[in-house]
C-alpha positions in Angstrom: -23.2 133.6 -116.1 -25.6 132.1 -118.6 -25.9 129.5 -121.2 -23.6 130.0 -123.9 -25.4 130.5 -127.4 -25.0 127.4 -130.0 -25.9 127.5 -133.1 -28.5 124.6 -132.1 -29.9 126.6 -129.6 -30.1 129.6 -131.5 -32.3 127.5 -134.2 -34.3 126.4 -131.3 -34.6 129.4 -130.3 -35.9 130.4 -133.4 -38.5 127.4 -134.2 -39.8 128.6 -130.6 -40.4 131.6 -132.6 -41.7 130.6 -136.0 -45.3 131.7 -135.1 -44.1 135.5 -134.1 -42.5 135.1 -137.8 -45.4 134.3 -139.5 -47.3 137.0 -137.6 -44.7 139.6 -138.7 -44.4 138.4 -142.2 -48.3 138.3 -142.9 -48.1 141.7 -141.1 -45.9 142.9 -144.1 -47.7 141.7 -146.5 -51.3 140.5 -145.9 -51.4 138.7 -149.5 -48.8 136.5 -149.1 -48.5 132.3 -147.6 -46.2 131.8 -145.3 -44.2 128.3 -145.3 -41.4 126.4 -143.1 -39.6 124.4 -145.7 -35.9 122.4 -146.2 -34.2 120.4 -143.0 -36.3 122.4 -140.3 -39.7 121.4 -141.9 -38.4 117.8 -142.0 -37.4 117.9 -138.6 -33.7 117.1 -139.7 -31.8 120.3 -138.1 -27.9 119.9 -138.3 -25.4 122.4 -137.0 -25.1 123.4 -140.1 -28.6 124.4 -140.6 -30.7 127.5 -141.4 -34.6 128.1 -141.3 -36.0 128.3 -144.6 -39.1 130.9 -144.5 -40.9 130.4 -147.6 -42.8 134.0 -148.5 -45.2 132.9 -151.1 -47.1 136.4 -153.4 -49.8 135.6 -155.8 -47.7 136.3 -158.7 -44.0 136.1 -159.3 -42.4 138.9 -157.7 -39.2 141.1 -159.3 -35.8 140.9 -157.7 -36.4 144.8 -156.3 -39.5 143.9 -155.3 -38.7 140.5 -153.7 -35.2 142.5 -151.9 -37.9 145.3 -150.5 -40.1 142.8 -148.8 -37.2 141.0 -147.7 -36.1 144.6 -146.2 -39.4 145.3 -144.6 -39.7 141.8 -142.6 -36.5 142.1 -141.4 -37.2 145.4 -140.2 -41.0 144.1 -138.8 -39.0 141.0 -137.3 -36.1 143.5 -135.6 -39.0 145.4 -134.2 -40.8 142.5 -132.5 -37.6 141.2 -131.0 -36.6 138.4 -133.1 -33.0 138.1 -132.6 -30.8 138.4 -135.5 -28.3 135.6 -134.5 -31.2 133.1 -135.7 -30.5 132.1 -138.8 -33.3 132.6 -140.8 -33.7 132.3 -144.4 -36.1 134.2 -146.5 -37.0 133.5 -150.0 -39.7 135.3 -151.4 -41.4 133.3 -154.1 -44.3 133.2 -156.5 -47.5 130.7 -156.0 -46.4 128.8 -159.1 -42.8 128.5 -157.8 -44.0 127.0 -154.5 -44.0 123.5 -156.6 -40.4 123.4 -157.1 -39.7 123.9 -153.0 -42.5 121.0 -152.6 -41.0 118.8 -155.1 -38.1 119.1 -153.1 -38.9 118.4 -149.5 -41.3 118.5 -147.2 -43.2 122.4 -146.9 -45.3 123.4 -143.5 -47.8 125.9 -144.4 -47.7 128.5 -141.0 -49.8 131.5 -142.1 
């Protein structure tokens, strides 16, 4: 029988994979950075926590058009085998709204 899945080991699991995310995302959209941010860039995971993905466009995008992306890397990330009981979380942002995140915490630039 194997290990039984914890939430810690399913965030592990899914720092193990942030590179694979970053390829993904960038593969969705070439423009955009791509940014670890909140308790997982700070090395400060709890049980509690998520993985905050940090999708940064050029310019600010619209809530449909910031909802599609978020569609299309999910799909890109069910494709390559990311499992969905890692608990990402993708906010797709603008290059001037990447302040506020900074200003906040601690942000790891990954592609």
């Amino acid at each position: 029988m194997g290990k039984r899945l914890t939430p810690l080991r399913a965030l592990r699991e899914g720092l193990d994979r942030l590179s694979d995310v970053a390829r993904a995302i960038k593969s969705v959209e070439p423009r955009c950075e791509v940014y670890l941010a909140g308790g997982a860039a700070e090395n400060r995971l709890t049980i509690a926590s998520d993985i905050d993905i940090l999708v940064v466009l050029p310019n600010e995008p619209s809530f449909e058009e910031a909802v599609e992306l978020e569609e299309r890397i999910w799909s890109e990330l069910e494709r390559i085998g990311v499992p969905s009981y890692i608990p990402i979380e993708i906010h797709v942002v603008s290059k001037e709204s990447l302040g506020r995140y900074s200003r906040r915490g601690k942000i790891v630039r990954l592609a």
